[in-house]
GUROVEX-771402 format. One record per atom (N, C-alpha, C, CB): chain; atom name; x negated, y negated, z negated. Coordinates in steps of 0.1 Angstrom, whole numbers. Glycine has a CB too. Layout:
N
[rec "A"; "CA"; [X; Y; Z]]
...
//
This chain:
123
[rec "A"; "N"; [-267; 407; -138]]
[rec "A"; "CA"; [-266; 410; -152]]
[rec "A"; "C"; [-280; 414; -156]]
[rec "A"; "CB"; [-256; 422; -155]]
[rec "A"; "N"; [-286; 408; -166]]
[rec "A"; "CA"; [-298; 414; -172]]
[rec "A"; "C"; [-299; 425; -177]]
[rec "A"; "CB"; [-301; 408; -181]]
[rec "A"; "N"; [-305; 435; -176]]
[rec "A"; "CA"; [-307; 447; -178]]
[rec "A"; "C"; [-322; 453; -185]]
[rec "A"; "CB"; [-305; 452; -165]]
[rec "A"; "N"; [-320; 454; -198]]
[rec "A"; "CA"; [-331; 457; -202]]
[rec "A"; "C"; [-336; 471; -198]]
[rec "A"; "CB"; [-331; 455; -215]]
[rec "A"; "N"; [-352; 472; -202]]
[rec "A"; "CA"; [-356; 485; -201]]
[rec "A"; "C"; [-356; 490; -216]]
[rec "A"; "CB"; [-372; 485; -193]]
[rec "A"; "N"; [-361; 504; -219]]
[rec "A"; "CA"; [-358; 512; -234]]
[rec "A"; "C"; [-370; 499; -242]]
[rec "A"; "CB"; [-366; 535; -234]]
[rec "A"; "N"; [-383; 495; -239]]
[rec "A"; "CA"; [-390; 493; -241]]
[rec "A"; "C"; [-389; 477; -245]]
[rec "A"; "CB"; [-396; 499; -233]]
[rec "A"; "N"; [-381; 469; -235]]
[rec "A"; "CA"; [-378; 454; -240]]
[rec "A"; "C"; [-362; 457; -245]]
[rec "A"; "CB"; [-379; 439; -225]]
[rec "A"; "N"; [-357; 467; -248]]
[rec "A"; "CA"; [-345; 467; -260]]
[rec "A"; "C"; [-347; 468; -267]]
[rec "A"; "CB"; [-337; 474; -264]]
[rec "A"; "N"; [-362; 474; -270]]
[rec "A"; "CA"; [-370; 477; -284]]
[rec "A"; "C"; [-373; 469; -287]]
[rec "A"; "CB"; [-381; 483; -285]]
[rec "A"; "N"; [-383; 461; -282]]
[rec "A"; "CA"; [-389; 446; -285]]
[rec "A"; "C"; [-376; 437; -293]]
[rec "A"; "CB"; [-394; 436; -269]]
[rec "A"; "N"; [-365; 435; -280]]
[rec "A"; "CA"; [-356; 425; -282]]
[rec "A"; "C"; [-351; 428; -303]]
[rec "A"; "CB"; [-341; 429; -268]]
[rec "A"; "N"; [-347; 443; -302]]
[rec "A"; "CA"; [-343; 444; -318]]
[rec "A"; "C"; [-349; 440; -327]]
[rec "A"; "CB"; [-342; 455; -324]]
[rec "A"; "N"; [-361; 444; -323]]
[rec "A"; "CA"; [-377; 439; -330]]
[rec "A"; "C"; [-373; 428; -339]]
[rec "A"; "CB"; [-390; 432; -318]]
[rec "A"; "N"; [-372; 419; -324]]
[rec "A"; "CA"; [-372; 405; -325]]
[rec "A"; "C"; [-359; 400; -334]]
[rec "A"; "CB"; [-371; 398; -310]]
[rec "A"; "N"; [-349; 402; -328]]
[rec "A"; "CA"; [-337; 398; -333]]
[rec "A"; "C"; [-336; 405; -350]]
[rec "A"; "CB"; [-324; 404; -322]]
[rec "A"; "N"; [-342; 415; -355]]
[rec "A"; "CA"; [-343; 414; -370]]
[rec "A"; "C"; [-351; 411; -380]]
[rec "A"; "CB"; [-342; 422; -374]]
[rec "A"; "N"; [-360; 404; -370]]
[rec "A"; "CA"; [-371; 393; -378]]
[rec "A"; "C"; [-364; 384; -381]]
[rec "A"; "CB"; [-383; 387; -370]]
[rec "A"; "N"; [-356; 371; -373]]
[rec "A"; "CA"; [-349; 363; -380]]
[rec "A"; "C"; [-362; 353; -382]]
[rec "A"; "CB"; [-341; 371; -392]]
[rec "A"; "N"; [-370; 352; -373]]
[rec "A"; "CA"; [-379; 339; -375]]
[rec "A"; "C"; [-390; 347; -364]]
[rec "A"; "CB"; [-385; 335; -394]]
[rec "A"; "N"; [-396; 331; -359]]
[rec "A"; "CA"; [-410; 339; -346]]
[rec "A"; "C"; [-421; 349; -352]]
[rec "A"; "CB"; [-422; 325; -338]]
[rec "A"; "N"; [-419; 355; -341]]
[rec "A"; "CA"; [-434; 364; -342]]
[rec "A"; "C"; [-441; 363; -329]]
[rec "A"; "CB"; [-432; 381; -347]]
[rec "A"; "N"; [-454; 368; -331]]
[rec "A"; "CA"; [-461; 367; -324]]
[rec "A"; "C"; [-467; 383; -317]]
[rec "A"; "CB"; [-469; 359; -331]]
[rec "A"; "N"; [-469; 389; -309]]
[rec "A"; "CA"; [-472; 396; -300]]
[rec "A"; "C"; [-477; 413; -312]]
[rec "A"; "CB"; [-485; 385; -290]]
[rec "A"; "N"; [-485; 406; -321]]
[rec "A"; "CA"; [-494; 415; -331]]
[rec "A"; "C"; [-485; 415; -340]]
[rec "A"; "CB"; [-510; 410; -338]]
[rec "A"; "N"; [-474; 412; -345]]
[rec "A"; "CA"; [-467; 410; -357]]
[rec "A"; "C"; [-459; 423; -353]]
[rec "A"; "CB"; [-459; 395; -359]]
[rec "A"; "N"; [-452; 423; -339]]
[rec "A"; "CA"; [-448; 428; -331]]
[rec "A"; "C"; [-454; 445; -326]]
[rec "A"; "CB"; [-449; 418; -323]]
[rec "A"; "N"; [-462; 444; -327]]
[rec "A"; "CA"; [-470; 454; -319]]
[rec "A"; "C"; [-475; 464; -336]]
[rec "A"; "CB"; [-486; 445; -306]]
[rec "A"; "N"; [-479; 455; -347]]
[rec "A"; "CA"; [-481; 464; -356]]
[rec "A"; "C"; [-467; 475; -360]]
[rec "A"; "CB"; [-486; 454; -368]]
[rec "A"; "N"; [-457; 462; -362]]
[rec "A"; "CA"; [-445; 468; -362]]
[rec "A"; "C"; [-438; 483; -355]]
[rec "A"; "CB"; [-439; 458; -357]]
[rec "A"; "N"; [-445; 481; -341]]
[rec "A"; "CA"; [-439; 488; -329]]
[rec "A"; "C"; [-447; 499; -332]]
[rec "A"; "CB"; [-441; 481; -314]]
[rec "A"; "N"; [-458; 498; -339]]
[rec "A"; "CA"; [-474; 513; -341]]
[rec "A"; "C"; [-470; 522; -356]]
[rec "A"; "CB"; [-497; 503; -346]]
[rec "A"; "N"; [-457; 517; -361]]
[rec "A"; "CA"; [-452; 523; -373]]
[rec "A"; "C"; [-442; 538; -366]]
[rec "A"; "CB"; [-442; 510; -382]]
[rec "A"; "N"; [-442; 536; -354]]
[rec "A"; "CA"; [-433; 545; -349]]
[rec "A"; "C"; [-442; 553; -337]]
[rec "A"; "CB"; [-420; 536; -345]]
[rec "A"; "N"; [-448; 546; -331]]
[rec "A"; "CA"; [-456; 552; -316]]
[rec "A"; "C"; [-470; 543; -313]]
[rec "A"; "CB"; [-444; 551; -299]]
[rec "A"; "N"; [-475; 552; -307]]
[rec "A"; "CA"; [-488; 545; -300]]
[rec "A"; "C"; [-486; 536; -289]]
[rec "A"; "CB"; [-496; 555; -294]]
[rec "A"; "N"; [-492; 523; -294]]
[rec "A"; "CA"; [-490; 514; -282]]
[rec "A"; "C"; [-498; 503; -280]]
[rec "A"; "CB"; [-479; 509; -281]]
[rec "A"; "N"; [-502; 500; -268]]
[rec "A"; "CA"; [-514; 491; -265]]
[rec "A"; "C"; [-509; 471; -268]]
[rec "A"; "CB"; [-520; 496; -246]]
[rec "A"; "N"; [-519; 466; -275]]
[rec "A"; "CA"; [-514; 454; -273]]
[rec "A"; "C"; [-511; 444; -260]]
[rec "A"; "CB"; [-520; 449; -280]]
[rec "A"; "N"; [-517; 451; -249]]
[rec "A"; "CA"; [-514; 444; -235]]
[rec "A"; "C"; [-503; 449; -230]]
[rec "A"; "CB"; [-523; 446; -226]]
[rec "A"; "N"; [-497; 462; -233]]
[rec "A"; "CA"; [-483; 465; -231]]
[rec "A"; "C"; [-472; 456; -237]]
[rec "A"; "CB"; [-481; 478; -238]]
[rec "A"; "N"; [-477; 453; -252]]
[rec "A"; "CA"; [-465; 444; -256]]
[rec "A"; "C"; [-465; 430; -256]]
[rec "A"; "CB"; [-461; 447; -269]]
[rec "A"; "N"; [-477; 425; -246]]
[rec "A"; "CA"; [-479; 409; -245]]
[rec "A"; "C"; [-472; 409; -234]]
[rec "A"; "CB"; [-494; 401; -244]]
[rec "A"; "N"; [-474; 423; -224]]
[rec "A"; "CA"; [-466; 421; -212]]
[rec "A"; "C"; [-450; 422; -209]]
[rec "A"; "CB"; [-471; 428; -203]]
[rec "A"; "N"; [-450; 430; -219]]
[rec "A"; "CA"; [-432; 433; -223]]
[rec "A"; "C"; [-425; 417; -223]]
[rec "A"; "CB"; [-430; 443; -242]]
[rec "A"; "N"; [-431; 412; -236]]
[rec "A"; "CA"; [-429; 400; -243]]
[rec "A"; "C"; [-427; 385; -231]]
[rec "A"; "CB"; [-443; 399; -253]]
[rec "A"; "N"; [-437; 387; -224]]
[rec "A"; "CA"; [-440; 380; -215]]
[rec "A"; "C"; [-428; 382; -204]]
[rec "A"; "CB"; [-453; 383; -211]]
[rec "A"; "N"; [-427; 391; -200]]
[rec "A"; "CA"; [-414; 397; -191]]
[rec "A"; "C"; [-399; 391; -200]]
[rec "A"; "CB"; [-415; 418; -190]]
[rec "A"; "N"; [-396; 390; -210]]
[rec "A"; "CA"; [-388; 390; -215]]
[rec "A"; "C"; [-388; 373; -214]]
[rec "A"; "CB"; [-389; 399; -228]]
[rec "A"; "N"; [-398; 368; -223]]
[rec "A"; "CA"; [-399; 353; -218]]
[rec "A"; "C"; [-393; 346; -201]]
[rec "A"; "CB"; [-415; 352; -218]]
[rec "A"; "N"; [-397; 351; -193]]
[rec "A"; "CA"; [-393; 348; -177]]
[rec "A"; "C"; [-381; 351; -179]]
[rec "A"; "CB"; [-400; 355; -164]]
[rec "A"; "N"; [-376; 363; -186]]
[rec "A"; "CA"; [-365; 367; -181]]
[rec "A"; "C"; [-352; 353; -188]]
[rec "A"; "CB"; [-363; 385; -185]]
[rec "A"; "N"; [-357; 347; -196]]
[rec "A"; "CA"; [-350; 335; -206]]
[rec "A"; "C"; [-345; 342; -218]]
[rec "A"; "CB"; [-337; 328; -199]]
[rec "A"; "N"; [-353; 352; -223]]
[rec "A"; "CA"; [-346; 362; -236]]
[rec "A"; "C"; [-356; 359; -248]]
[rec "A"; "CB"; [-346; 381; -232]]
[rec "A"; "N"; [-363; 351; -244]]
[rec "A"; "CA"; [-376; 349; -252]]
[rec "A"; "C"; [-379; 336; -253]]
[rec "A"; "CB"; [-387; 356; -248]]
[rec "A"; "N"; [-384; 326; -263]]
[rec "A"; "CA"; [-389; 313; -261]]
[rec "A"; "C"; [-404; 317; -267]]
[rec "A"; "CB"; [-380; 301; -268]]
[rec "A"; "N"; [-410; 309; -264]]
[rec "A"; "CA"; [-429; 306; -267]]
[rec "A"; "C"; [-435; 293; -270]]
[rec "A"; "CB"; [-439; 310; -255]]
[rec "A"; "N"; [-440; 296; -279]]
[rec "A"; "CA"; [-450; 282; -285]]
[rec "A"; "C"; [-464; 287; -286]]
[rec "A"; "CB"; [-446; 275; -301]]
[rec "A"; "N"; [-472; 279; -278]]
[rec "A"; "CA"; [-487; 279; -284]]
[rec "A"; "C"; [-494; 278; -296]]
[rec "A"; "CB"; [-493; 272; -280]]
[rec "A"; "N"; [-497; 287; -302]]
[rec "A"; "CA"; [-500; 286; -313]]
[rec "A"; "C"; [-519; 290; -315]]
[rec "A"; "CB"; [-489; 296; -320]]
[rec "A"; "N"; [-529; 280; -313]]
[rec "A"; "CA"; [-543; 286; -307]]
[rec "A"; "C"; [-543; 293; -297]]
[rec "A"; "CB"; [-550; 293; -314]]
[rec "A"; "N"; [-547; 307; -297]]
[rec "A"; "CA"; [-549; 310; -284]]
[rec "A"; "C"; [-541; 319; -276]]
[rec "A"; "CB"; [-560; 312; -283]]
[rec "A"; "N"; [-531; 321; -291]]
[rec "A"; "CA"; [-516; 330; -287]]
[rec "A"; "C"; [-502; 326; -283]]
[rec "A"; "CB"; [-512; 337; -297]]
[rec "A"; "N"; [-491; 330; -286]]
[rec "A"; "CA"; [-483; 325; -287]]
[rec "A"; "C"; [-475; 329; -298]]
[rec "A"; "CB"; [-479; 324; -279]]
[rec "A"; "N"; [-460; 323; -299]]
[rec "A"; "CA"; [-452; 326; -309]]
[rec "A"; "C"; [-438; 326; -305]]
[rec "A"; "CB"; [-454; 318; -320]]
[rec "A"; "N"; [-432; 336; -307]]
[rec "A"; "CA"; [-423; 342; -298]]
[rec "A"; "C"; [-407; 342; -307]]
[rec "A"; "CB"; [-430; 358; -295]]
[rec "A"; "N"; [-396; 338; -298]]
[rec "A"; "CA"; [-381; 337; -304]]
[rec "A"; "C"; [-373; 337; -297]]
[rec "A"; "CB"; [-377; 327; -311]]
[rec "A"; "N"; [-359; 345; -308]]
[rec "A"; "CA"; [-349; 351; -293]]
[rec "A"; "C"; [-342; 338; -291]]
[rec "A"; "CB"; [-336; 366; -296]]
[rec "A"; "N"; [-336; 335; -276]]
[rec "A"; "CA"; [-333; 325; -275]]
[rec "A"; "C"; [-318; 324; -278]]
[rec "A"; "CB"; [-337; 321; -264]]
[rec "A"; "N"; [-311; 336; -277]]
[rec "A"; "CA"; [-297; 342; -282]]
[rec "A"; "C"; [-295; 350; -294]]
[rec "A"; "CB"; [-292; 350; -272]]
[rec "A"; "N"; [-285; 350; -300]]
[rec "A"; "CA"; [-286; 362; -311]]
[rec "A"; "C"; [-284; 373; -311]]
[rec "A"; "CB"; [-280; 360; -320]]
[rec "A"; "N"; [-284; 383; -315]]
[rec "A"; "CA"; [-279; 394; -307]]
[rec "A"; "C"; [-270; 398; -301]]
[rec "A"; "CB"; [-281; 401; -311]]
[rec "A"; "N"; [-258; 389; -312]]
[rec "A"; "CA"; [-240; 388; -310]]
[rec "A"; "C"; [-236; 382; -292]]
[rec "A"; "CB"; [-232; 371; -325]]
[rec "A"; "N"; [-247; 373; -295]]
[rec "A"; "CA"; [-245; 365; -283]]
[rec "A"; "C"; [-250; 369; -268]]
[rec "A"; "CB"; [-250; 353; -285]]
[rec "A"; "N"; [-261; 377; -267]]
[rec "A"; "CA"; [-269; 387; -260]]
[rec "A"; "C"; [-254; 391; -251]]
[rec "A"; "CB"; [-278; 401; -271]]
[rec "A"; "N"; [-253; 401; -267]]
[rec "A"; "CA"; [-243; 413; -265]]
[rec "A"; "C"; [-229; 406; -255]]
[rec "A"; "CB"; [-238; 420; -282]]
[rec "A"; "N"; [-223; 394; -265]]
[rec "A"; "CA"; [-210; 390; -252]]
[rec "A"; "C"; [-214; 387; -241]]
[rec "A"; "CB"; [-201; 379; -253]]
[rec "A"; "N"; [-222; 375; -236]]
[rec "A"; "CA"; [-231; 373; -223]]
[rec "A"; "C"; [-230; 389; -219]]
[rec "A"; "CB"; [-249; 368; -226]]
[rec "A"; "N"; [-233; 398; -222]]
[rec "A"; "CA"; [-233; 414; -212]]
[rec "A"; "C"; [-221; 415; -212]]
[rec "A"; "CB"; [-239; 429; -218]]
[rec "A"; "N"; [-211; 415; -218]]
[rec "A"; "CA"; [-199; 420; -220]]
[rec "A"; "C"; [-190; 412; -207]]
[rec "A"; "CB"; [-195; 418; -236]]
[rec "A"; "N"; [-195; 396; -206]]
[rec "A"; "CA"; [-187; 386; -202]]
[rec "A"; "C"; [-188; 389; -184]]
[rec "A"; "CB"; [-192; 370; -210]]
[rec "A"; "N"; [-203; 393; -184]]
[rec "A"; "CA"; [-209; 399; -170]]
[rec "A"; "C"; [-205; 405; -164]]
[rec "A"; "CB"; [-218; 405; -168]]
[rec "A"; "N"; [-203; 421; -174]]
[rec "A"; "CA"; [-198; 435; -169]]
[rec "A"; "C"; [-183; 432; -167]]
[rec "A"; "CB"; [-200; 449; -181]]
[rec "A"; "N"; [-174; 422; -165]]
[rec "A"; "CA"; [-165; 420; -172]]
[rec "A"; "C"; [-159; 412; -155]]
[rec "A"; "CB"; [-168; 412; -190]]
[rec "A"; "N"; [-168; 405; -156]]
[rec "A"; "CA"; [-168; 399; -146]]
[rec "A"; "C"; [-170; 402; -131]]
[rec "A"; "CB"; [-173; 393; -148]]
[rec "A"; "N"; [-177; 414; -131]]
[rec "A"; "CA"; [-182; 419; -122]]
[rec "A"; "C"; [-173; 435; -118]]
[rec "A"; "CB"; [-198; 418; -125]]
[rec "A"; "N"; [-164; 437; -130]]
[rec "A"; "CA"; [-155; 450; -125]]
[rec "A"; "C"; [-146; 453; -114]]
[rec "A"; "CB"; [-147; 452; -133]]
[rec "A"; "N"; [-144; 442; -105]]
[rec "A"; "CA"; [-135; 439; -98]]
[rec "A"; "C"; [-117; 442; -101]]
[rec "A"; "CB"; [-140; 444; -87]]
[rec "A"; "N"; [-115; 447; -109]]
[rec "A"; "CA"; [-103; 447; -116]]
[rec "A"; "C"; [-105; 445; -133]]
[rec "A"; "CB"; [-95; 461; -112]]
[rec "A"; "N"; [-102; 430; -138]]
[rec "A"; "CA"; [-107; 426; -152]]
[rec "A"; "C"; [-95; 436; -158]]
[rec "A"; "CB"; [-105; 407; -156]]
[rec "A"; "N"; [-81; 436; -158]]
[rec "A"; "CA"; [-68; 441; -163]]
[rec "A"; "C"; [-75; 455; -167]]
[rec "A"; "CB"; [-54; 441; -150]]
[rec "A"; "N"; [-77; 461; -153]]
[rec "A"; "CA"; [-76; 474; -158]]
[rec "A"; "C"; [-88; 477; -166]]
[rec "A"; "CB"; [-73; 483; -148]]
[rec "A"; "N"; [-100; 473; -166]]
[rec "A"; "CA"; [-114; 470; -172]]
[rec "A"; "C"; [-112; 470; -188]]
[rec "A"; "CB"; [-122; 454; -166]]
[rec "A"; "N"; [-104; 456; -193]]
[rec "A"; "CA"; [-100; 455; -202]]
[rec "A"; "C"; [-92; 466; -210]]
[rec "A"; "CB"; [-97; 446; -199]]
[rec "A"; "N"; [-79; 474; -203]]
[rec "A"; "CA"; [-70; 479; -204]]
[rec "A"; "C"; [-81; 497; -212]]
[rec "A"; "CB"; [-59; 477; -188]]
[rec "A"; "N"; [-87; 500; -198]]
[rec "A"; "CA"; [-98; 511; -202]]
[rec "A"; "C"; [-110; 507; -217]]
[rec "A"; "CB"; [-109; 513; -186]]
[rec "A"; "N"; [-112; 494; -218]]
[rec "A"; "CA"; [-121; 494; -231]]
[rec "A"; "C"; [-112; 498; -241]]
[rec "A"; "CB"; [-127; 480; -236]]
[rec "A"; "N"; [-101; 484; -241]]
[rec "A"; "CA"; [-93; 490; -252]]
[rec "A"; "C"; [-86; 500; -257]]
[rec "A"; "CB"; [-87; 485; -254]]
[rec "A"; "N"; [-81; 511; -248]]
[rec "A"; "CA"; [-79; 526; -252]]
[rec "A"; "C"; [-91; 535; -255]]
[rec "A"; "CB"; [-72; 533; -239]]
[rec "A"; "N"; [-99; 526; -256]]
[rec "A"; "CA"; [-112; 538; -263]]
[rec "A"; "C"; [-117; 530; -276]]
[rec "A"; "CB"; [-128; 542; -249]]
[rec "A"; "N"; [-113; 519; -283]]
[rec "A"; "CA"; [-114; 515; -295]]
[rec "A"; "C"; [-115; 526; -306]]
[rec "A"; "CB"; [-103; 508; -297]]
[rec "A"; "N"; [-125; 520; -314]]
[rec "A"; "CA"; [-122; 533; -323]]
[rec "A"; "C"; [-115; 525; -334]]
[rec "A"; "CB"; [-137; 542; -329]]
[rec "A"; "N"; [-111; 530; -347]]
[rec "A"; "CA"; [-100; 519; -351]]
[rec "A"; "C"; [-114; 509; -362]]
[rec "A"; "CB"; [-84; 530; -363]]
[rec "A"; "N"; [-125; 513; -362]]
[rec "A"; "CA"; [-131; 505; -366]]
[rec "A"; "C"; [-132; 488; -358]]
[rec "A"; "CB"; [-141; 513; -367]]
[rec "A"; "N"; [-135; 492; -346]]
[rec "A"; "CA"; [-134; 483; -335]]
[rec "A"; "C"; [-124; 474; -335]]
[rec "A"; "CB"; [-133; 491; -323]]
[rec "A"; "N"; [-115; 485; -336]]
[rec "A"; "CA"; [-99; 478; -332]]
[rec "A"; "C"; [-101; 467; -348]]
[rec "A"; "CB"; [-81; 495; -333]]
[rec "A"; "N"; [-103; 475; -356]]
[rec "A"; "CA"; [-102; 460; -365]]
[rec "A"; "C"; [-109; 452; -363]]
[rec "A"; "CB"; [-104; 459; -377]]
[rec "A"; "N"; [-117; 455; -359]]
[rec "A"; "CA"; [-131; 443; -357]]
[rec "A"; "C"; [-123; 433; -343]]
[rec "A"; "CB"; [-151; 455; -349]]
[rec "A"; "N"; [-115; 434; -340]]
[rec "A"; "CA"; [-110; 428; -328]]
[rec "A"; "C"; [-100; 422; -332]]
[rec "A"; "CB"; [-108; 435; -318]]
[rec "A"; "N"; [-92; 428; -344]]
[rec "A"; "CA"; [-82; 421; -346]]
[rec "A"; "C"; [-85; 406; -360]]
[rec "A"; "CB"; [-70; 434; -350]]
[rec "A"; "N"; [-96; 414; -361]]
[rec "A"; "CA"; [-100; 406; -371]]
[rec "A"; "C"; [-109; 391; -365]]
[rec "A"; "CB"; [-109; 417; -381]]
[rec "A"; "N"; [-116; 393; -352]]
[rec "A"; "CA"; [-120; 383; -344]]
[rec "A"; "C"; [-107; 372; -337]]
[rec "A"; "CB"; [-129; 391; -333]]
[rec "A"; "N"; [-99; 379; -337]]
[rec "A"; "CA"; [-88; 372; -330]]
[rec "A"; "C"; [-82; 362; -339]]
[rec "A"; "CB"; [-78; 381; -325]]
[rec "A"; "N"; [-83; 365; -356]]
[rec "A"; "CA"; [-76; 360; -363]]
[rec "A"; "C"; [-84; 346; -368]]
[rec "A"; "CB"; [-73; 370; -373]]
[rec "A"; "N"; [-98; 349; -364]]
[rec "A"; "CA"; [-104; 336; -364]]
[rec "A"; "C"; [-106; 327; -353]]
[rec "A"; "CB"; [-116; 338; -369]]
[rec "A"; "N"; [-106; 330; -340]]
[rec "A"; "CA"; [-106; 331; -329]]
[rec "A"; "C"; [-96; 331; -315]]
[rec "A"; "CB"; [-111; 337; -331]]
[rec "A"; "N"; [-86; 328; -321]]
[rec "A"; "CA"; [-75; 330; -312]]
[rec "A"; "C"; [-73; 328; -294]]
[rec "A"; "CB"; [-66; 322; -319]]
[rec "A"; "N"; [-71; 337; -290]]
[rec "A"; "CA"; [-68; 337; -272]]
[rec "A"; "C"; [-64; 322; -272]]
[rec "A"; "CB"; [-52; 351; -265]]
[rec "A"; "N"; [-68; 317; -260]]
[rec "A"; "CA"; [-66; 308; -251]]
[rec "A"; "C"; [-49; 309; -248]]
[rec "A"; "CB"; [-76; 310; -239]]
[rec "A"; "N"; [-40; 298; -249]]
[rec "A"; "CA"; [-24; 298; -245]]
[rec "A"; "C"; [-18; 306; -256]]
[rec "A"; "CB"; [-22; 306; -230]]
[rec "A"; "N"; [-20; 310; -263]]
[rec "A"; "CA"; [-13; 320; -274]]
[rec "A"; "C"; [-11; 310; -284]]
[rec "A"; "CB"; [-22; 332; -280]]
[rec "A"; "N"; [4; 308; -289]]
[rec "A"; "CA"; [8; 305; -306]]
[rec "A"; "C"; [1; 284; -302]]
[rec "A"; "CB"; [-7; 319; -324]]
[rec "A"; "N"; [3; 282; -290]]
[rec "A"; "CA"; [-3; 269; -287]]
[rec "A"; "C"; [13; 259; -286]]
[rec "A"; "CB"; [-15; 270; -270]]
//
């Protein structure tokens, strides 16, 4: 399972509420609205994130230009589908998320289902 650090979660949000590429400085000015931070920190973040396949890049002169390769929705299930996978009991895994729904959630689930419907159900 991919596992970000505090620092490429940061980036990743960065990224994912741009909603179009940026580049390393777009990024990093962004990131200096909040804390001090070097631009080789966030080429190397960026870069890490790239290898990791969370990032795409285009040469753009002598930089690059940077885009998430997932959305954030999609990030997020990919983790979900992982942790999910890797519980060694899915039933009871499942059974423990859903008793901790909040009812916001819970709609949000019932409301995905209605577009979305389980596999074998109403088939």
């Amino acid at each position: 399972m991919r596992v970000l650090g505090d620092l490429e979660s940061t980036i990743m949000d960065r990224m994912w509420s741009y909603r179009r590429p940026a580049s390393v400085r777009d990024v990093l000015e962004d990131l200096r609205r909040d804390r001090e931070i070097a631009y080789t920190t966030v080429m190397t973040v960026m870069d890490k994130l790239h290898k990791k396949g969370l990032l795409r890049r285009q040469a753009l002169g002598k930089a690059y230009i940077y885009e998430p390769v997932l959305t954030k929705e999609a990030f997020t299930a990919q983790q979900m589908r992982e942790t999910l996978a890797n519980s060694g009991n899915q039933a009871a895994t499942l059974v423990h998320f859903l008793e901790r729904l909040t009812p916001e959630e819970s709609a949000a689930l019932e409301a995905a289902l209605r577009v979305y419907p389980p596999r074998g159900l109403g088939s």
